[in-house]
TORMARTOR-882431 format. One line per 10 residues: their letters; for each residue y, z, x of N, C-alpha, C, O, CB. Coordinates in steps of 0.05 Angstrom, whole numbers. Each point is the difference from the previous one (the first is absolute). Glycine has a CB too. Layout:
! TORMARTOR-882431
a> Y Z X Y Z X Y Z X Y Z X Y Z X ~ ... $
***
This chain:
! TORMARTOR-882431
xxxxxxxxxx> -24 0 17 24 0 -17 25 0 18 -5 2 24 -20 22 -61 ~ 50 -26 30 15 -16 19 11 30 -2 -6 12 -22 14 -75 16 ~ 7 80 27 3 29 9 20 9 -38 17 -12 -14 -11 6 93 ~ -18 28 -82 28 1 -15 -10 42 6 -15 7 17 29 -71 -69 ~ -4 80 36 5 26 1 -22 4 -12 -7 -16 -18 53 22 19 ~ -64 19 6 -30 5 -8 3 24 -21 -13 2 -21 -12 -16 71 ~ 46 33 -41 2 17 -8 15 8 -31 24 1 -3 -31 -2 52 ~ -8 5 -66 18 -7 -32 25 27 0 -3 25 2 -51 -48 -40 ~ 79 5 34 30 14 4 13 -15 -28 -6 -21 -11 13 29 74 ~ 9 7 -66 10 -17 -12 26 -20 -4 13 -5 -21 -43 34 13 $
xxxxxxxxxx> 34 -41 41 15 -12 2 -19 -27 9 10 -20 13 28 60 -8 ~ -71 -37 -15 -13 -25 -5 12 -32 -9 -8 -23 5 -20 64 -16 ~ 49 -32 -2 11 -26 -15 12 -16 28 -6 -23 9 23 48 -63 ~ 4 -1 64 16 -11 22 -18 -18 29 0 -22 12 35 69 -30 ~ -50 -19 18 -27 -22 25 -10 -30 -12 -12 -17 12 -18 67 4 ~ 39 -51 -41 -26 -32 -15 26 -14 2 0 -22 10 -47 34 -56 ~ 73 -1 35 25 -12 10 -2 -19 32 0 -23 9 23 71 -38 ~ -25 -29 35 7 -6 37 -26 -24 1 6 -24 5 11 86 23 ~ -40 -54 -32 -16 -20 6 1 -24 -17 -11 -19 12 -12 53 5 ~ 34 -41 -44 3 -19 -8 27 -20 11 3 -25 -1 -31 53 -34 $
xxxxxxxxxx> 43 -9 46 23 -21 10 -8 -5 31 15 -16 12 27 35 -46 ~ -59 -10 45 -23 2 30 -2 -34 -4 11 -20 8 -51 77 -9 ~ 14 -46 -23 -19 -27 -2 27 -20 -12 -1 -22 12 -59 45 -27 ~ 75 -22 2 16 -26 -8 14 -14 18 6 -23 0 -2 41 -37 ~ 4 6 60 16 -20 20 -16 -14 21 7 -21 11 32 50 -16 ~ -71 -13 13 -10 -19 7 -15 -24 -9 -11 -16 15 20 47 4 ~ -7 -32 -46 -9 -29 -17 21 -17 7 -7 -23 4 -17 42 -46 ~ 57 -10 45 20 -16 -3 -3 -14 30 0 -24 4 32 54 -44 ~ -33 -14 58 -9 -14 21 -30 -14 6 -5 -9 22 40 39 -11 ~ -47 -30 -26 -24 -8 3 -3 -31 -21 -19 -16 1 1 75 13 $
xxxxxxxxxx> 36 -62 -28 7 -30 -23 21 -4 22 9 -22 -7 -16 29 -56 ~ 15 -4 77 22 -12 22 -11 -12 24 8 -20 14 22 55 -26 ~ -51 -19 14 -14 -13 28 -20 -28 -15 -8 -20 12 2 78 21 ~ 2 -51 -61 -17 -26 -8 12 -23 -5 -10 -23 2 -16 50 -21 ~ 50 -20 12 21 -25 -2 3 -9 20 0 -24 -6 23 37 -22 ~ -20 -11 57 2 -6 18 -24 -10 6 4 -24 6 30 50 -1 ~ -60 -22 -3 -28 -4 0 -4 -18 -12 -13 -16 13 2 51 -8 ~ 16 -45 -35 -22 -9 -11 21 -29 -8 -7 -21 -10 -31 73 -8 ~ 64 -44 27 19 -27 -12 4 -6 -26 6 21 -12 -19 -40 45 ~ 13 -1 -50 8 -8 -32 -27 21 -25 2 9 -22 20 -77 44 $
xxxxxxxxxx> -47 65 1 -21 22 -17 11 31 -2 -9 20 -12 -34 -49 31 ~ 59 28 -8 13 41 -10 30 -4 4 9 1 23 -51 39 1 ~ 59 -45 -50 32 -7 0 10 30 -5 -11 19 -10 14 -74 -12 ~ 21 51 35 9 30 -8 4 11 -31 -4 23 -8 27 -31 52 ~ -13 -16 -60 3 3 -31 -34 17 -19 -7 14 -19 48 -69 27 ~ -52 37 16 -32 15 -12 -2 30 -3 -10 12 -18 -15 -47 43 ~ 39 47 0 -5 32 7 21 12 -7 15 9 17 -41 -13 18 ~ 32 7 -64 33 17 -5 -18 31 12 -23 4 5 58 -35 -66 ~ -11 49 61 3 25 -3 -12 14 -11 -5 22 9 31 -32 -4 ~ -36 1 -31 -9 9 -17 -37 -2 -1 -20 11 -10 73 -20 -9 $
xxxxxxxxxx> -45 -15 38 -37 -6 0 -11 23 22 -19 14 -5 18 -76 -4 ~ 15 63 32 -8 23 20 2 23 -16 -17 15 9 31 -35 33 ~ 3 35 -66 -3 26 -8 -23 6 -20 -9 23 -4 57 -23 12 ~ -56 -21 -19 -29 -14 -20 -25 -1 18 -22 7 -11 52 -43 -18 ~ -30 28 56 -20 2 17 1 26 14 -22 7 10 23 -55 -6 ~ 20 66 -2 -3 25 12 -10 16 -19 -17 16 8 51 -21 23 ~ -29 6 -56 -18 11 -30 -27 1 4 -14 20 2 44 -40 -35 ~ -38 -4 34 -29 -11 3 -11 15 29 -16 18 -1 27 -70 -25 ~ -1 43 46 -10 14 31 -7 28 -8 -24 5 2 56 -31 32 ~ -17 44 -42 1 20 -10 -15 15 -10 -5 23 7 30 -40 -6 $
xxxxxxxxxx> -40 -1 -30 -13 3 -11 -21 -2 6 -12 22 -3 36 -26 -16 ~ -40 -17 31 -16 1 11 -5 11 26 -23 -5 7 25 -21 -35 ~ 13 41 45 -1 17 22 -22 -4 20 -22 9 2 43 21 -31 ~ -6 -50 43 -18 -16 32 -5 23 16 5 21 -12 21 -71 21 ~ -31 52 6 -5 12 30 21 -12 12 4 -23 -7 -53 28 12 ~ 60 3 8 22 0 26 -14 -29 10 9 -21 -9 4 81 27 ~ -38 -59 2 -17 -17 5 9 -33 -17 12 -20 7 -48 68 1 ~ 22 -38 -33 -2 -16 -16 24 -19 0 0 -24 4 -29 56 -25 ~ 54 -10 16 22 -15 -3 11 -25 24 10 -23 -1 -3 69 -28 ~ -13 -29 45 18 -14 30 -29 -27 -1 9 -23 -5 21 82 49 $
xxxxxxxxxx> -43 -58 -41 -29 -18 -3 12 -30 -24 4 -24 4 -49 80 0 ~ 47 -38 -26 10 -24 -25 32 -10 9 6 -24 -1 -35 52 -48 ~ 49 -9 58 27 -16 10 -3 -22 24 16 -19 5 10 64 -18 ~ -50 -40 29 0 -15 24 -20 -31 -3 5 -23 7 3 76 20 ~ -26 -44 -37 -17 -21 -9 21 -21 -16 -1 -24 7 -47 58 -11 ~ 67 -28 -16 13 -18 -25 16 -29 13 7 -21 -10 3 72 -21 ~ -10 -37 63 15 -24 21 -14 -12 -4 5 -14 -20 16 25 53 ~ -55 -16 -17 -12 -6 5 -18 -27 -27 -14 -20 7 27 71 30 ~ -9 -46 -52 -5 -18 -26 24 -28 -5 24 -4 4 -44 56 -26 ~ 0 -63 12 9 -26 -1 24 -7 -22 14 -20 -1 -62 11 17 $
xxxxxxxxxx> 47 35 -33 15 5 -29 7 20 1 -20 12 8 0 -34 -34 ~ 43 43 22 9 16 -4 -9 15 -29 5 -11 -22 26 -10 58 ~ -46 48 -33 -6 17 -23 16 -6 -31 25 -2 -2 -33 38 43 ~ -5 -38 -55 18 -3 -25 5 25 -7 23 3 -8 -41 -44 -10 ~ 1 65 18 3 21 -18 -10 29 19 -13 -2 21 2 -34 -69 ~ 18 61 39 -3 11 23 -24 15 -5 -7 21 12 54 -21 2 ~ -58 -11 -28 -31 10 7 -18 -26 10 -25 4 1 26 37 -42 ~ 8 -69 49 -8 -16 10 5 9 27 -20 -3 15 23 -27 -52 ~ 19 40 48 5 10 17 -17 21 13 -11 0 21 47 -16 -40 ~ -34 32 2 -18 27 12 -35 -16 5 -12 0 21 47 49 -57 $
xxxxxxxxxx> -42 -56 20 -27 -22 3 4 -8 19 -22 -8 7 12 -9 -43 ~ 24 13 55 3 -17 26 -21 23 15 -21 -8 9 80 -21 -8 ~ -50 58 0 -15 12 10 -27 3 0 -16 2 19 51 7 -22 ~ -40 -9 -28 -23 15 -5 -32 -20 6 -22 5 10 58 26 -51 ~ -21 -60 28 -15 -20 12 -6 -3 22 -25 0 2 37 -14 -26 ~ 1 11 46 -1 1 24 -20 20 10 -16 -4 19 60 -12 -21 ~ -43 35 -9 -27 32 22 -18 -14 -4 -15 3 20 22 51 -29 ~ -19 -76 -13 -34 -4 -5 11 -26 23 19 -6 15 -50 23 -81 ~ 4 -26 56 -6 -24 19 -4 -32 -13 -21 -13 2 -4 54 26 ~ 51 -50 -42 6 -16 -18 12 -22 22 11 1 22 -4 34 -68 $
xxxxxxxxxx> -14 -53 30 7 -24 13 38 -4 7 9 16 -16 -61 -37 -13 ~ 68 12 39 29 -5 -3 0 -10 -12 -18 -15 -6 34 17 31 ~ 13 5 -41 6 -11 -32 5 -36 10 -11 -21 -6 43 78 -23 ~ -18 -54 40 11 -27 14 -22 -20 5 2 -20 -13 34 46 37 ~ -62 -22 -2 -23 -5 0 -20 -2 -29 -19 -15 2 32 34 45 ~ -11 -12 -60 -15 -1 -32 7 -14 -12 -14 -16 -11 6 49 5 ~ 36 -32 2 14 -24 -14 -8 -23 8 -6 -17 -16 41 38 12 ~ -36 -23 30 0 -26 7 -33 -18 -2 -4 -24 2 51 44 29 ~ -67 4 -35 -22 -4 -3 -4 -1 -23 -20 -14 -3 11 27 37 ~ 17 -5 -55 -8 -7 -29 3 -21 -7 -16 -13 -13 24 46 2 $
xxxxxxxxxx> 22 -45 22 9 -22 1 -14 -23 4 12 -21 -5 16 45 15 ~ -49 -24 -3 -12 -18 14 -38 2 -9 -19 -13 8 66 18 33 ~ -42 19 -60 -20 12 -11 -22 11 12 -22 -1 -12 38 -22 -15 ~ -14 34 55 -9 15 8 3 37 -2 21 11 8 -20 -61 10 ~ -18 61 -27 0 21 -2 -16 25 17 -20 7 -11 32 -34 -25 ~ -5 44 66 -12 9 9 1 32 -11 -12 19 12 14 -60 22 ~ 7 44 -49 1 27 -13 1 -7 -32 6 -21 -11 22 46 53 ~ -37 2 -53 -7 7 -26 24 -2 -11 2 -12 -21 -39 41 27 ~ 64 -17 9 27 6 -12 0 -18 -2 -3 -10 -22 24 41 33 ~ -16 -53 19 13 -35 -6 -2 -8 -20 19 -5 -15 -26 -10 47 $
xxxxxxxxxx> -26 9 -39 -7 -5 -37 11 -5 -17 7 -21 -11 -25 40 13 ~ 23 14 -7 3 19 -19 38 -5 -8 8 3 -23 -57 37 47 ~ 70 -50 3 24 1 -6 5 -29 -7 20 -9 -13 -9 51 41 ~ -38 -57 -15 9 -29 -7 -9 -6 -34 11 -17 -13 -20 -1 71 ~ -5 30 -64 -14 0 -34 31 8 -9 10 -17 -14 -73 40 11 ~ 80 2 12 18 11 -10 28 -11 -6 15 -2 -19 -44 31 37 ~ 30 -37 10 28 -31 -8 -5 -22 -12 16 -14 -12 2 20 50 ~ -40 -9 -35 -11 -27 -21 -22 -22 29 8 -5 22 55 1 -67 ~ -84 -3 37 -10 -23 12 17 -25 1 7 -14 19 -48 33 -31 ~ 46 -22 -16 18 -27 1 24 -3 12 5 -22 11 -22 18 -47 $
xxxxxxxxxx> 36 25 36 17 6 4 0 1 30 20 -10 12 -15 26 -56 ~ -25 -5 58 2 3 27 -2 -34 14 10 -6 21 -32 63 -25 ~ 6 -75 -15 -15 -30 0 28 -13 -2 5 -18 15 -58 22 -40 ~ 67 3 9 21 -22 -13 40 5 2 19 -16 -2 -69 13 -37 ~ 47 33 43 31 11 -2 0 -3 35 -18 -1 17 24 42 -68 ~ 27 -42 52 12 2 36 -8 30 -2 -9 15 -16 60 -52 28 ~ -38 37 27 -11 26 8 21 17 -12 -6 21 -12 -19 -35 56 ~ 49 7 -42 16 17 -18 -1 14 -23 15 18 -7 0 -40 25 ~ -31 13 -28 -8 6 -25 -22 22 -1 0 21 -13 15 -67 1 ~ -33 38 26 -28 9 11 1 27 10 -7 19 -14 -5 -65 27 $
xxxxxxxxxx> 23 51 16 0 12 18 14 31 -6 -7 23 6 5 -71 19 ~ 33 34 -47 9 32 -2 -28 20 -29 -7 24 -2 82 -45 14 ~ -81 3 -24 -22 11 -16 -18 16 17 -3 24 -2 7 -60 -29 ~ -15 22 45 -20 8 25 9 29 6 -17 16 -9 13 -67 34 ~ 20 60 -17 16 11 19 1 20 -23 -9 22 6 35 -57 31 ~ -20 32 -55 2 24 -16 -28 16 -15 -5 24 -5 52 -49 -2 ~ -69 -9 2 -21 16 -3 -24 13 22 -17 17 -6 31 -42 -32 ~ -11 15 60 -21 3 21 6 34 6 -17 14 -10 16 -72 35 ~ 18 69 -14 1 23 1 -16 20 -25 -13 21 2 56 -39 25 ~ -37 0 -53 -5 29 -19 -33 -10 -1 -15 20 -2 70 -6 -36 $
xxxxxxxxxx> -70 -44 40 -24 0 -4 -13 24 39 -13 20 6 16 -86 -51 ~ 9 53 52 -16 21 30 5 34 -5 -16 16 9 32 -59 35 ~ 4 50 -58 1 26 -16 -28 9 -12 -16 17 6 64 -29 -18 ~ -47 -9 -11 -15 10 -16 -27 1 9 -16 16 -8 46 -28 -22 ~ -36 -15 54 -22 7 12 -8 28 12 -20 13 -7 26 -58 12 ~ 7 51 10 4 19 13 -11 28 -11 -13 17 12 50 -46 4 ~ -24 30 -51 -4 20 -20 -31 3 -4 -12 20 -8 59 -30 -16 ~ -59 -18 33 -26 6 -13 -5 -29 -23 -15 1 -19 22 64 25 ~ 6 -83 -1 5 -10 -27 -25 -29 17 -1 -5 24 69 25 -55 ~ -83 -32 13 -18 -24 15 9 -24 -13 7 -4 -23 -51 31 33 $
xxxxxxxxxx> 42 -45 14 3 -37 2 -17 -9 13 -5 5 24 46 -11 -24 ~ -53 -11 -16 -22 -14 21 3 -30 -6 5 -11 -22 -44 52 23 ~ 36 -52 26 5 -21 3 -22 -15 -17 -19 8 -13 43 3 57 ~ -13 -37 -40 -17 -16 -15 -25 -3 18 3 6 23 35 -30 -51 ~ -69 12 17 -12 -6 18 -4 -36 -3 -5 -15 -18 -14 70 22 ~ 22 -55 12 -2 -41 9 -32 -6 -14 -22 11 0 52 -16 63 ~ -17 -21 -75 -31 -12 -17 -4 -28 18 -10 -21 -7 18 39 -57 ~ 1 -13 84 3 -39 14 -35 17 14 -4 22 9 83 -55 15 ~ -94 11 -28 -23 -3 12 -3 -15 22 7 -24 2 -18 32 -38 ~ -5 16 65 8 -10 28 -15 -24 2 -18 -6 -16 28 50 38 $
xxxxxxxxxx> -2 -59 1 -11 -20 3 -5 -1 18 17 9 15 -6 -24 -37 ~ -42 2 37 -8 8 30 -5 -34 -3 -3 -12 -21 -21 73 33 ~ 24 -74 18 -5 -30 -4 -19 3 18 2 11 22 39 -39 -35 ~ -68 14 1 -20 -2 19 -14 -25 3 -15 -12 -15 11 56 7 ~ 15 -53 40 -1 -32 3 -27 -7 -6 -13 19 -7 47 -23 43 ~ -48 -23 -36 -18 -7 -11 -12 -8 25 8 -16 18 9 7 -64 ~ -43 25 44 -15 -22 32 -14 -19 -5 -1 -6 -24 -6 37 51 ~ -9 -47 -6 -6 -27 -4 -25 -3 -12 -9 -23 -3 35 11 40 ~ -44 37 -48 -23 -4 -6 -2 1 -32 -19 -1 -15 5 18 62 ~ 44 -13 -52 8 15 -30 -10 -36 -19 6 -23 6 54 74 11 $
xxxxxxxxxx> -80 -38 -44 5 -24 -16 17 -19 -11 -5 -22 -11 -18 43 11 ~ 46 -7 4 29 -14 -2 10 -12 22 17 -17 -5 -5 46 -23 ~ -20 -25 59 13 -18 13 -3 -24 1 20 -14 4 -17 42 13 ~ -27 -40 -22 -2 -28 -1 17 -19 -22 6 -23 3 -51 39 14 ~ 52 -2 -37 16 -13 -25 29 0 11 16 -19 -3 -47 38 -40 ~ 37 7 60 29 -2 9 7 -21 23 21 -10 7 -19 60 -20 ~ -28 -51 22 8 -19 30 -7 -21 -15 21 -13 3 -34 36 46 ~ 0 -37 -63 9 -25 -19 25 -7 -19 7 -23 -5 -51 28 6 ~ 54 14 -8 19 3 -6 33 -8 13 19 -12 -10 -60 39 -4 ~ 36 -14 43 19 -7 15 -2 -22 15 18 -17 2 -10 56 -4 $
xxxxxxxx> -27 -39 12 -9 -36 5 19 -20 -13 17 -13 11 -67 25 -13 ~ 41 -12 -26 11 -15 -29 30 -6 11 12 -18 12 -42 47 -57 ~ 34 -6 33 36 4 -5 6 -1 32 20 -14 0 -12 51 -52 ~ -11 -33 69 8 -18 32 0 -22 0 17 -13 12 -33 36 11 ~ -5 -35 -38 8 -39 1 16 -7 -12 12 -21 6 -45 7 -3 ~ 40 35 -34 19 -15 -15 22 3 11 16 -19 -3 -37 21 -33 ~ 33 27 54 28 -4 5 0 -17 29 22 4 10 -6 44 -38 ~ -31 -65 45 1 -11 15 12 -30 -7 3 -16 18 -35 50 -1 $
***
């Protein structure tokens, strides 16, 4: 939980005070560094004032670990899309401890409909197959981004995805040797059609 006063006083209000305007000014700097980061994908008009005092509510509420927090502010560079919401945010963390594929990396494998994880699947079912098949990445990616964190959550909780299993039947090629009752029809065969394209 991010430090606040352990001891119940009752100037409790004032400590959640202090820590809400804590956490707001470093959200305000932390939508400042993304603007700078992420270019026309995080405008400043996006991040009023009001959205960092709405996201410090939320932080709050859900009460990270110190850890946690500095983990989810530092990682949010690191993404291809800037957090929409601040529990997408805090997900930066929590996803990250398991051993989940990069959001960035998944995307780009669903994309292509490859799936090496249960989550990948599970977020590509969630934005849509088609959608991942047919919409730009713009479109795609901030969806992504918002659901991949909460499906690796919920994995996490205990929750199951299982991949599909493949119905393509393998194929082994096993050349034909010369004693086989078919070779003689094939070497007449090619014989044939050698004279005709000569």
């Amino acid at each position: 939980m991010i430090p606040t006063s352990t001891a119940w006083r009752d100037d409790d209000a004032i400590d959640d005070n202090q820590q809400m305007r804590q956490i707001t000014k470093e959200l305000v700097r932390l939508f400042g560094e993304w603007q700078l980061n992420f270019g026309n994908k995080a405008k400043a008009k996006d991040y009023p004032i009001h959205k960092a005092i709405l996201w410090a509510t939320v932080i709050m509420h859900l009460q990270p670990t110190t850890d946690q927090w500095q983990q989810a502010r530092q990682r949010s560079i690191l993404e291809e899309w800037p957090p929409s919401s601040a529990r997408d945010l805090l997900a930066l963390a929590d996803a990250s401890e398991q051993d989940y594929p990069n959001s960035r990396h998944a995307y780009l494998d669903a994309a292509q409909k490859k799936y090496v994880h249960a989550v990948v699947y599970e977020t590509a079912r969630r934005v849509g197959f088609s959608d991942m098949r047919d919409k730009v990445e713009t479109v795609t990616y901030p969806s992504w981004q918002q659901t991949y964190p909460k499906v690796c959550q919920e994995y996490s909780n205990g929750a199951t995805f299982v991949l599909p299993q493949s119905r393509q039947i393998a194929h082994k090629h096993i050349p034909m040797s010369n004693d086989s009752p078919m070779a003689a029809t094939v070497d007449t065969f090619l014989r044939e059609f050698g004279r005709q394209s000569v």
